[in-house]
N, CA, C and O atoms as a GROMACS GRO file, in nm:
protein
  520
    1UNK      N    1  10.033   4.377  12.808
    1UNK     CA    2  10.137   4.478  12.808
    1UNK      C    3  10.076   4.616  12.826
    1UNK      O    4   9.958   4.630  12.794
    2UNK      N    5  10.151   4.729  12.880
    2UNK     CA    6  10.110   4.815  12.935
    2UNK      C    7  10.144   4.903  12.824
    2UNK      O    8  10.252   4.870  12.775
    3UNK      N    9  10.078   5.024  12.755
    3UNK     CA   10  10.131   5.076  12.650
    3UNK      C   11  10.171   5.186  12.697
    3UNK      O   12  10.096   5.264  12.756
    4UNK      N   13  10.338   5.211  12.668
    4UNK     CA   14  10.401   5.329  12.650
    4UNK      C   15  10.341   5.443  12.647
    4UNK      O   16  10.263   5.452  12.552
    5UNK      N   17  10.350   5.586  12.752
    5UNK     CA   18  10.321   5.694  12.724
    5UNK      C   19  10.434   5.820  12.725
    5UNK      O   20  10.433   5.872  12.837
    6UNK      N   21  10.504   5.865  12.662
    6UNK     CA   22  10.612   5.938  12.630
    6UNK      C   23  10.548   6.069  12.509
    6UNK      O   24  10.577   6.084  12.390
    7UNK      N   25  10.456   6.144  12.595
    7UNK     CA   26  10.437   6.272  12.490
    7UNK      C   27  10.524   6.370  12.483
    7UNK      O   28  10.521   6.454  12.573
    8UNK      N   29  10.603   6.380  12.398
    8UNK     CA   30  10.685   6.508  12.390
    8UNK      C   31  10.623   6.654  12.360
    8UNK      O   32  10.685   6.754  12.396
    9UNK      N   33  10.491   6.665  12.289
    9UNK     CA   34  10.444   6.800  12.271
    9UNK      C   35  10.298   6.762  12.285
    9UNK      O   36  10.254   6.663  12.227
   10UNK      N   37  10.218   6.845  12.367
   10UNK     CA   38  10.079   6.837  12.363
   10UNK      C   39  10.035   6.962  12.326
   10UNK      O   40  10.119   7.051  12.308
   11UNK      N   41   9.871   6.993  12.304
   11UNK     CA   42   9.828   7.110  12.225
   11UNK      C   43   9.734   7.126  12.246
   11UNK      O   44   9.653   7.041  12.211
   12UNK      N   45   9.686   7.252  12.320
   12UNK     CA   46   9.532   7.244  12.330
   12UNK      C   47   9.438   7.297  12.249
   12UNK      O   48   9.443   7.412  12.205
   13UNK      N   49   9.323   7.189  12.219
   13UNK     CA   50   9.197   7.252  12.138
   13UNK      C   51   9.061   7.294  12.158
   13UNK      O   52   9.032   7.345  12.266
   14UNK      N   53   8.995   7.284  12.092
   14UNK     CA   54   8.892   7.296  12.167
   14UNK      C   55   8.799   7.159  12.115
   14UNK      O   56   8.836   7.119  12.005
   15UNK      N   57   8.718   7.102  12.157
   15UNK     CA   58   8.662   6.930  12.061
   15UNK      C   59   8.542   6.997  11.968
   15UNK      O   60   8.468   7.072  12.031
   16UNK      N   61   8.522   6.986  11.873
   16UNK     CA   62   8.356   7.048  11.806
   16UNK      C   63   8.325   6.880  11.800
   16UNK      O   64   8.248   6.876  11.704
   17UNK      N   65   8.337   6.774  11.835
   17UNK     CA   66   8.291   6.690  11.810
   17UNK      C   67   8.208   6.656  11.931
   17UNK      O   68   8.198   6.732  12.027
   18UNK      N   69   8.148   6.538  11.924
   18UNK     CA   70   8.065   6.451  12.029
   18UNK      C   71   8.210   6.446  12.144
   18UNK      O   72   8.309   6.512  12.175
   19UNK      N   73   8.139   6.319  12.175
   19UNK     CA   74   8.228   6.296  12.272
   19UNK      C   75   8.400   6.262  12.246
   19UNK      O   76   8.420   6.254  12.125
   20UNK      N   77   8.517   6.244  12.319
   20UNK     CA   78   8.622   6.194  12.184
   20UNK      C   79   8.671   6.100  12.311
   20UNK      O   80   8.683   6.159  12.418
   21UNK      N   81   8.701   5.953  12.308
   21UNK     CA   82   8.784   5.921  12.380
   21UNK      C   83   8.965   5.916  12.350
   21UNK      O   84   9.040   5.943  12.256
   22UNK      N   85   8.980   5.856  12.511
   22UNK     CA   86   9.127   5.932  12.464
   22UNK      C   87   9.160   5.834  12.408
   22UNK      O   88   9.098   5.728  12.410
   23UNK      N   89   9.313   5.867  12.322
   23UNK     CA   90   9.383   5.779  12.261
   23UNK      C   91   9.296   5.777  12.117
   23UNK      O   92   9.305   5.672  12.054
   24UNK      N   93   9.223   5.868  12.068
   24UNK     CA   94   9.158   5.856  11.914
   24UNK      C   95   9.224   5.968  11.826
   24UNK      O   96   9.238   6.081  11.874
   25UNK      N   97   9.264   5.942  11.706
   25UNK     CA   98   9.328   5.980  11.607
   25UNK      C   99   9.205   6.175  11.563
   25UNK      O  100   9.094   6.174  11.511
   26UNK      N  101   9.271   6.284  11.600
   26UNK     CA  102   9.210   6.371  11.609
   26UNK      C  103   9.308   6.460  11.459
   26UNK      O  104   9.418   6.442  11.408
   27UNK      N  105   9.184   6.562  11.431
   27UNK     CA  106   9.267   6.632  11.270
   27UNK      C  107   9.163   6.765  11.303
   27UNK      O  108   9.074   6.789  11.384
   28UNK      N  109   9.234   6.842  11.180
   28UNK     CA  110   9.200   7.034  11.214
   28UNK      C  111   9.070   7.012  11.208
   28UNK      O  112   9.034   6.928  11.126
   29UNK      N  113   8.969   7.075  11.288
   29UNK     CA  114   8.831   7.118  11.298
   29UNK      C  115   8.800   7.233  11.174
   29UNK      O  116   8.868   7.252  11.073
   30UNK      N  117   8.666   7.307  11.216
   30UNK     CA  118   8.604   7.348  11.077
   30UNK      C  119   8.655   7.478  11.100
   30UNK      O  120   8.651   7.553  11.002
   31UNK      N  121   8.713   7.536  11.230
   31UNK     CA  122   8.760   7.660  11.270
   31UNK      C  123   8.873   7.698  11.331
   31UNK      O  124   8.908   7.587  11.370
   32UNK      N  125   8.958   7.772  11.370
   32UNK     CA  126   9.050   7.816  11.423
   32UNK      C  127   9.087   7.711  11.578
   32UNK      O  128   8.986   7.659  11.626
   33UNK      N  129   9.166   7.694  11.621
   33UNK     CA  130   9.165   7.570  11.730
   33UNK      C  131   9.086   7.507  11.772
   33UNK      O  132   9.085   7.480  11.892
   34UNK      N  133   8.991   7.462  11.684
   34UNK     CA  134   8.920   7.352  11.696
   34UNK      C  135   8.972   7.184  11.628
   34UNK      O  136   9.081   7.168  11.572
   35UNK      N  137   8.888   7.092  11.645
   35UNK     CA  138   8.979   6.935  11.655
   35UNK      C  139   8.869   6.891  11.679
   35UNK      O  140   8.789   6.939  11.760
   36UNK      N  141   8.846   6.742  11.575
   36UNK     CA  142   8.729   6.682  11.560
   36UNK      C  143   8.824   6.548  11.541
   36UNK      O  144   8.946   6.534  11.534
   37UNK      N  145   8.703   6.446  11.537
   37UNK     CA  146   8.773   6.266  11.516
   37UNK      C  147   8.822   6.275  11.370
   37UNK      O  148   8.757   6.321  11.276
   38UNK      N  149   8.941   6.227  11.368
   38UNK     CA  150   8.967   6.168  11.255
   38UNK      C  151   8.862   6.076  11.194
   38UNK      O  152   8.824   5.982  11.263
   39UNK      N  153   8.784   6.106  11.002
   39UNK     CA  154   8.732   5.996  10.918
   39UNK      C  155   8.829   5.920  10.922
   39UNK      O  156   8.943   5.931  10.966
   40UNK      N  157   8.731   5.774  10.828
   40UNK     CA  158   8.740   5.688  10.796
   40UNK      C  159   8.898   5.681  10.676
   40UNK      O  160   8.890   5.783  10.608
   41UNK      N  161   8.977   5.630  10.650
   41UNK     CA  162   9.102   5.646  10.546
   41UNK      C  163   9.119   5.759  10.556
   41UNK      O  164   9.036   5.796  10.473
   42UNK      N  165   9.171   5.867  10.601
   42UNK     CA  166   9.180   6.012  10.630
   42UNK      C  167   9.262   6.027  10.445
   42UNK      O  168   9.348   5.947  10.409
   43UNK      N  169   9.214   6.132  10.360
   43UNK     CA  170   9.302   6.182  10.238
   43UNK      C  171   9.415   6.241  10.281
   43UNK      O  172   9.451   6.214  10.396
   44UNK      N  173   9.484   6.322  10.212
   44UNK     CA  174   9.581   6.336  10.259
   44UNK      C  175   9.578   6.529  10.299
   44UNK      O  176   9.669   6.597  10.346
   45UNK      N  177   9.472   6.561  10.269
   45UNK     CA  178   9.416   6.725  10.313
   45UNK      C  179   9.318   6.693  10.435
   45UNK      O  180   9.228   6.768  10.472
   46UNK      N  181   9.345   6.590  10.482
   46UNK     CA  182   9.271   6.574  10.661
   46UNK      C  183   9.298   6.680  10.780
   46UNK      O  184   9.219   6.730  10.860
   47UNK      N  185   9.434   6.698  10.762
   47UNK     CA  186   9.511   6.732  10.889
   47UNK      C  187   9.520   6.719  11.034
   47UNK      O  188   9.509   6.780  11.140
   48UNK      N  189   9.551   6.575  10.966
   48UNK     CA  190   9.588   6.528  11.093
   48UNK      C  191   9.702   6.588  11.203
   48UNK      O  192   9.821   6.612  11.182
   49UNK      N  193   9.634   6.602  11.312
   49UNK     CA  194   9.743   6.666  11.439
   49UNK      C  195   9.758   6.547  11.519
   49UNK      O  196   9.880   6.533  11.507
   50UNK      N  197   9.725   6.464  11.583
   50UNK     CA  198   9.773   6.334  11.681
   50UNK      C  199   9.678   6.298  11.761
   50UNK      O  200   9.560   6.324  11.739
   51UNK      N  201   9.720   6.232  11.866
   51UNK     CA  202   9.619   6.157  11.943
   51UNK      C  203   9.558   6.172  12.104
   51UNK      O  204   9.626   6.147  12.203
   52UNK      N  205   9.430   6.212  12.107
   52UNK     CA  206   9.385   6.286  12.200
   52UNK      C  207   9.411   6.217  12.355
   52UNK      O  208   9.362   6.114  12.401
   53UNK      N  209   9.491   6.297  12.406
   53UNK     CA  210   9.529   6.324  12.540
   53UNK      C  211   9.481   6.291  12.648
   53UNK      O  212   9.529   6.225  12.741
   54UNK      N  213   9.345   6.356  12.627
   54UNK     CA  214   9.249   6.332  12.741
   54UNK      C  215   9.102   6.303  12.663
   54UNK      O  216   9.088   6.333  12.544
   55UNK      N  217   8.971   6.230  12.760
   55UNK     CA  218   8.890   6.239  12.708
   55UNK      C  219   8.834   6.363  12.718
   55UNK      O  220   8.852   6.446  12.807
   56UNK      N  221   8.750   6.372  12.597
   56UNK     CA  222   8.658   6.514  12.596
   56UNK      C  223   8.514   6.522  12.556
   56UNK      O  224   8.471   6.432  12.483
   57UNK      N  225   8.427   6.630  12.599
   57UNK     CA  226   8.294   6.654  12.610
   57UNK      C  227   8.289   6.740  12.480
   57UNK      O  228   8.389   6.804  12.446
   58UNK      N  229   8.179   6.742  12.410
   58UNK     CA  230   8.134   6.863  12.291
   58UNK      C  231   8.177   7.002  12.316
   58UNK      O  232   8.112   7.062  12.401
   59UNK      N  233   8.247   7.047  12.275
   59UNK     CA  234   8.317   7.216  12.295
   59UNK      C  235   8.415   7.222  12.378
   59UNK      O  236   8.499   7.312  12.368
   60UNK      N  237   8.421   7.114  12.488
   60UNK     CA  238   8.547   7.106  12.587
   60UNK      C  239   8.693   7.117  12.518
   60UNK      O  240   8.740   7.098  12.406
   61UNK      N  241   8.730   7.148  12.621
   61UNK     CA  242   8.904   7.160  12.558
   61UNK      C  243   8.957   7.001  12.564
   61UNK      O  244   8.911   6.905  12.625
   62UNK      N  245   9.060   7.012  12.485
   62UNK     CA  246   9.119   6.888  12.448
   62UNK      C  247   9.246   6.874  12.418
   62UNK      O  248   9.277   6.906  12.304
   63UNK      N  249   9.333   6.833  12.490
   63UNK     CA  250   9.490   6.791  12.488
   63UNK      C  251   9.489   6.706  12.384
   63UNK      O  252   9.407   6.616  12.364
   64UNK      N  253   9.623   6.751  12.288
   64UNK     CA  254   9.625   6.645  12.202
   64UNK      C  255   9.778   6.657  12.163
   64UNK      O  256   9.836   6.763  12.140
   65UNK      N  257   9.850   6.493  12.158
   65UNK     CA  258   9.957   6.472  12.158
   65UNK      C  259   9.992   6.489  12.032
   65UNK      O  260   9.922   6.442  11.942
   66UNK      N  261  10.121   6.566  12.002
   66UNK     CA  262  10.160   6.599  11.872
   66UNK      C  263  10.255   6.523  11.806
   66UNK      O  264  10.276   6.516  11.685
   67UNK      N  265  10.331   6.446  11.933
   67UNK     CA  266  10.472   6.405  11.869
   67UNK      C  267  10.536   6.300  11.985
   67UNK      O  268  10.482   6.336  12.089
   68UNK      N  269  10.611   6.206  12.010
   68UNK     CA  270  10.628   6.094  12.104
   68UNK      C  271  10.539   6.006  12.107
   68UNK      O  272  10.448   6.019  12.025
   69UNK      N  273  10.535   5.902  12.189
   69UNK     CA  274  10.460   5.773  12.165
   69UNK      C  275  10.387   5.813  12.260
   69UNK      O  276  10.432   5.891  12.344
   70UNK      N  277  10.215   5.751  12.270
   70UNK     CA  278  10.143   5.780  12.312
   70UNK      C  279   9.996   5.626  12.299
   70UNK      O  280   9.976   5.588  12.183
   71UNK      N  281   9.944   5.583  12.367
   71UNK     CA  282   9.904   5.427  12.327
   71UNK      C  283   9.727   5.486  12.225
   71UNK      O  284   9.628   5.526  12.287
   72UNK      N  285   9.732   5.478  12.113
   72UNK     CA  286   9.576   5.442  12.045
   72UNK      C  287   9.518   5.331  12.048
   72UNK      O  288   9.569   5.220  12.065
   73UNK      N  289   9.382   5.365  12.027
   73UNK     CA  290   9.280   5.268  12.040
   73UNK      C  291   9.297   5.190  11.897
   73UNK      O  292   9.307   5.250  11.790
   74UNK      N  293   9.300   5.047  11.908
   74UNK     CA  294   9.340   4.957  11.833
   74UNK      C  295   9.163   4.951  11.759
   74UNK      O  296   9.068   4.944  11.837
   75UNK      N  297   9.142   4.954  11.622
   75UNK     CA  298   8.981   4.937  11.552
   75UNK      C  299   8.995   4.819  11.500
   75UNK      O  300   8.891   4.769  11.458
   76UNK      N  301   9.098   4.753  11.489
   76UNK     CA  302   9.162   4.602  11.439
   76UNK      C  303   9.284   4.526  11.522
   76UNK      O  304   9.339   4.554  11.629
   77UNK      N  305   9.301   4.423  11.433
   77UNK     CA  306   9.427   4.351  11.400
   77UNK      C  307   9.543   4.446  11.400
   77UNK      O  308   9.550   4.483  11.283
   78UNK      N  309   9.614   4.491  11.452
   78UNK     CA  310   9.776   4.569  11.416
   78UNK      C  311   9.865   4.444  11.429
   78UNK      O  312   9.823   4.342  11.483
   79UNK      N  313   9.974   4.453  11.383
   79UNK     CA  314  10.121   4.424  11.394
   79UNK      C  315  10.246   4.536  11.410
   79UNK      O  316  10.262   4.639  11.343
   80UNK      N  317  10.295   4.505  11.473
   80UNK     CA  318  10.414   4.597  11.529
   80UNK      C  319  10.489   4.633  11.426
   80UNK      O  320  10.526   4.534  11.362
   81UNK      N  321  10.531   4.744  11.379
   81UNK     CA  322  10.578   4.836  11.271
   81UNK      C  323  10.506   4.864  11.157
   81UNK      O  324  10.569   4.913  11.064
   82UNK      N  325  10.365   4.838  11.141
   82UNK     CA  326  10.229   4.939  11.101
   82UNK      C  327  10.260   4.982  11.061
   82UNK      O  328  10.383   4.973  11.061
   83UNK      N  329  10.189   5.101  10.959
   83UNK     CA  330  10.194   5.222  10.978
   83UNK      C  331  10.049   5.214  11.007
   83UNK      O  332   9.979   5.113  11.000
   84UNK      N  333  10.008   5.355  11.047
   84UNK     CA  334   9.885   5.342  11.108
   84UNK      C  335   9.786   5.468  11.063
   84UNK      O  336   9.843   5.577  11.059
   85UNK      N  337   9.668   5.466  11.034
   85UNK     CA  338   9.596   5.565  11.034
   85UNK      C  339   9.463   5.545  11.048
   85UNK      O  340   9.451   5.422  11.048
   86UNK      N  341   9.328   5.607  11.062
   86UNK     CA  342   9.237   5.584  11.091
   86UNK      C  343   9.088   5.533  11.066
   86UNK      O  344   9.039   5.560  10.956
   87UNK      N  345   9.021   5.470  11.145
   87UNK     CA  346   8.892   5.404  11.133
   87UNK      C  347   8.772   5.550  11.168
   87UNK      O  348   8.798   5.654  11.230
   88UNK      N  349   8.661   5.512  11.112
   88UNK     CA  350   8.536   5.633  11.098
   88UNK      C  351   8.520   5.661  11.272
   88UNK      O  352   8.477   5.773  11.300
   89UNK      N  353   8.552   5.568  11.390
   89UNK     CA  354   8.548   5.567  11.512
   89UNK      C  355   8.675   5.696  11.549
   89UNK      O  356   8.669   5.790  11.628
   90UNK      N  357   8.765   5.661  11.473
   90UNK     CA  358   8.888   5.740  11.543
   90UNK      C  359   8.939   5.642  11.571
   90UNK      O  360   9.023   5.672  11.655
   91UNK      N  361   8.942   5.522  11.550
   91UNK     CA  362   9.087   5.447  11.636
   91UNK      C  363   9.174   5.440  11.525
   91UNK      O  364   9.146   5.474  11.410
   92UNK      N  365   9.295   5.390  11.570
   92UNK     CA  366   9.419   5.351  11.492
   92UNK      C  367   9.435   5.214  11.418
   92UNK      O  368   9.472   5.127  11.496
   93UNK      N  369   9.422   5.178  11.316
   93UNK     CA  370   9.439   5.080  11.232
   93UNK      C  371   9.536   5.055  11.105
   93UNK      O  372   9.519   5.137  11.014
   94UNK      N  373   9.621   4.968  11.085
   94UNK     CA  374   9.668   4.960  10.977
   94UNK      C  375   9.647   5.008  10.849
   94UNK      O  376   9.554   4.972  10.777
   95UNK      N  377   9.767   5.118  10.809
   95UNK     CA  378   9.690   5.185  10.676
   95UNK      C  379   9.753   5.078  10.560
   95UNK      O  380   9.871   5.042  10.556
   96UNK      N  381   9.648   5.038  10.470
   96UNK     CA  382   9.654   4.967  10.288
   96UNK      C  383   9.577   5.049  10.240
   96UNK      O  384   9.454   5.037  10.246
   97UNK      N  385   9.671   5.198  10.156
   97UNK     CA  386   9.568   5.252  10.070
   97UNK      C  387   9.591   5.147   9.937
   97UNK      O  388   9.679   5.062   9.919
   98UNK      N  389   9.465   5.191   9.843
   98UNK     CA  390   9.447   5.124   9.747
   98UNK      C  391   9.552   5.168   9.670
   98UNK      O  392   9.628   5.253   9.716
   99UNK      N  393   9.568   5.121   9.555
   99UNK     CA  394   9.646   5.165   9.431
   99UNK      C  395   9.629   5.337   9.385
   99UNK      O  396   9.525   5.389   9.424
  100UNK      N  397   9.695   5.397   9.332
  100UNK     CA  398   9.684   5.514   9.334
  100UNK      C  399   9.597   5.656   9.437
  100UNK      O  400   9.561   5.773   9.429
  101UNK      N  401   9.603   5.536   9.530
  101UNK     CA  402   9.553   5.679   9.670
  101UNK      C  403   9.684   5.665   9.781
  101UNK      O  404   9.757   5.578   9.828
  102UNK      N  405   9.655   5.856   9.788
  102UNK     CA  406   9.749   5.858   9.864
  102UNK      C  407   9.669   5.863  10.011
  102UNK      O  408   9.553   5.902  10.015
  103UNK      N  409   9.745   5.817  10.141
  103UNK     CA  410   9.647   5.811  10.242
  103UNK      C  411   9.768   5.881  10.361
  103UNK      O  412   9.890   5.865  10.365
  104UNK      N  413   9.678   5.960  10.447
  104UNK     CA  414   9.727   6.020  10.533
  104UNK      C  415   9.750   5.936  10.673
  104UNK      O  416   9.662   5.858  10.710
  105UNK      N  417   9.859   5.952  10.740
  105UNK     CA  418   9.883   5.793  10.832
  105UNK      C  419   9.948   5.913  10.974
  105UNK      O  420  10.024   6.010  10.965
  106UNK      N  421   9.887   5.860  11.083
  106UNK     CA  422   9.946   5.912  11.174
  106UNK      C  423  10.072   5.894  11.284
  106UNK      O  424  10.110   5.959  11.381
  107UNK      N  425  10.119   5.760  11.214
  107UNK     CA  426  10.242   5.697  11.286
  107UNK      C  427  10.284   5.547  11.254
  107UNK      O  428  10.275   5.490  11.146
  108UNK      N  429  10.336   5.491  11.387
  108UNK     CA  430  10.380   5.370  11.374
  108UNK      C  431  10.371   5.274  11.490
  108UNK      O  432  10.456   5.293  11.577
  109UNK      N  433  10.260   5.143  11.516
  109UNK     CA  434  10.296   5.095  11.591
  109UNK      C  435  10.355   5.032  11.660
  109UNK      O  436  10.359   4.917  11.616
  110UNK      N  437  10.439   5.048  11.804
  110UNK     CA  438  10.507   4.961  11.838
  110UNK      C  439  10.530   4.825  11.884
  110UNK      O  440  10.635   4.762  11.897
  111UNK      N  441  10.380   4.787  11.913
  111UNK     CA  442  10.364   4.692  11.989
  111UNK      C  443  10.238   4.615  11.866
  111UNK      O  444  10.176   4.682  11.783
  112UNK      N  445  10.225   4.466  11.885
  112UNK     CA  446  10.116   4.409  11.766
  112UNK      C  447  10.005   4.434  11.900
  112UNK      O  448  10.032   4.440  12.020
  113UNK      N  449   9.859   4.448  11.825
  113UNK     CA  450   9.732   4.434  11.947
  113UNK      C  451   9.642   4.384  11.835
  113UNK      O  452   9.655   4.348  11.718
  114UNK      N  453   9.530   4.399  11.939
  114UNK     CA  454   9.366   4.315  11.913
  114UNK      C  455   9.305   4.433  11.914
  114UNK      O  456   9.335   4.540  11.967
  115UNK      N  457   9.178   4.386  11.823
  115UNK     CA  458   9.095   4.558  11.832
  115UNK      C  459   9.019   4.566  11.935
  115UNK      O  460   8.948   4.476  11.979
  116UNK      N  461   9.036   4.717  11.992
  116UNK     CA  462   8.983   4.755  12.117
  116UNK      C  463   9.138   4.757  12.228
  116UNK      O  464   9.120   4.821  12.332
  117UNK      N  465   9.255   4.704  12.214
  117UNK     CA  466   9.326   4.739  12.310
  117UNK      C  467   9.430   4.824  12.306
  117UNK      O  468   9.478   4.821  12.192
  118UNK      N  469   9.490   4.904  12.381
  118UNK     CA  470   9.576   5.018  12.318
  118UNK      C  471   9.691   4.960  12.340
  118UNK      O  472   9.747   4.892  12.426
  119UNK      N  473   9.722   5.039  12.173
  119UNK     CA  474   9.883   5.045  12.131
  119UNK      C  475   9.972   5.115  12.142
  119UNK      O  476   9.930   5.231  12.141
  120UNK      N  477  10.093   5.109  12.155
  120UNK     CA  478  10.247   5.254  12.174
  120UNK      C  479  10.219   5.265  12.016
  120UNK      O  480  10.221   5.167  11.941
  121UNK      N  481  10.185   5.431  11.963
  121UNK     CA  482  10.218   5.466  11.888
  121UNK      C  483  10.297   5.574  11.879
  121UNK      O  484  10.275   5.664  11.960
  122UNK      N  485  10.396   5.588  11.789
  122UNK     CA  486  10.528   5.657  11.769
  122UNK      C  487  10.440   5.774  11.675
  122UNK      O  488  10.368   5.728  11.586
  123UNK      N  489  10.443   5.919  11.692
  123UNK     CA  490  10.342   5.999  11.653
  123UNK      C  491  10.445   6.047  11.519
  123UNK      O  492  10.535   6.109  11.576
  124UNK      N  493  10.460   6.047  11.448
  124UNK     CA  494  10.469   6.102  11.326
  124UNK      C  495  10.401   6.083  11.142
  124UNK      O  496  10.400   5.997  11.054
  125UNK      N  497  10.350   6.230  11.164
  125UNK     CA  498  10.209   6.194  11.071
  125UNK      C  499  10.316   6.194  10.929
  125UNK      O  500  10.425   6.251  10.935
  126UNK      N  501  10.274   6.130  10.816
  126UNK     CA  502  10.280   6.098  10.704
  126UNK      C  503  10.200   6.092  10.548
  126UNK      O  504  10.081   6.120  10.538
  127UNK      N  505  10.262   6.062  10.461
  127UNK     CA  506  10.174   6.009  10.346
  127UNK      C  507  10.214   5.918  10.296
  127UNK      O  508  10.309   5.907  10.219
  128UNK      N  509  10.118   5.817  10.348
  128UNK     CA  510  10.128   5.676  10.212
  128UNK      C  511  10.068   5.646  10.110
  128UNK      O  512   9.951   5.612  10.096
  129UNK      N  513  10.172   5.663  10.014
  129UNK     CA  514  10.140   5.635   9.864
  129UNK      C  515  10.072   5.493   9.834
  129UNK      O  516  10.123   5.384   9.861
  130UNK      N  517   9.967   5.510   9.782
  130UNK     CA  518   9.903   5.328   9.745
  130UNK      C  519   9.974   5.332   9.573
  130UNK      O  520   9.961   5.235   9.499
   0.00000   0.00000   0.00000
């Protein structure tokens, strides 16, 4: 299946990270429009903004989808209506926070996948209560 791309708002940043491919779960950098990979279980003071647009080079600018469905890189197993938030890579994976953590989630997937293939994710960031 071909994954859905329907961005309703994109945003440009600048990457302070390595390289970022597209479709990886991106959050506020250490400075003013900057945007780095989403960690591993993102807390819920991550700030997460959405999922990068295009690929990008170290300091390059970087489109990043804020809101509409847009396909992430699968780091697992998903099932379709997820919620989803991120692996230390940046991809999108099923969020289970533990018991009393709250975990920051960047959407919902639409479609079930295998890790490594991209998913329609529905961009609206969240907090899930464990």
């Amino acid at each position: 299946m071909t994954a859905r791309r329907v961005p309703l708002a994109v945003v440009t940043f600048y990457n302070e990270t390595t390289t970022v491919p597209e479709g990886t779960v991106m959050c506020v950098g250490a400075a003013d429009n900057k945007a780095k990979l989403s960690g591993a279980t993102p807390a819920i003071n991550a700030g997460l903004i959405g999922l990068a647009f295009n690929a990008a080079t170290a300091a390059g600018p970087l489109d990043i989808v804020t809101d509409g469905i847009f396909p992430g890189i699968a780091g697992g197993s998903i099932t379709r209506g997820d919620p989803l938030t991120s692996d230390a890579a940046g991809a999108v994976i099923t969020a289970a926070p533990a018991g009393g953590v709250n975990l920051a989630c960047i959407g919902h997937a639409l479609a079930s996948a295998a890790s490594g293939d991209r998913v329609p994710v529905q961009i609206s960031r969240f907090i899930l209560p464990g």
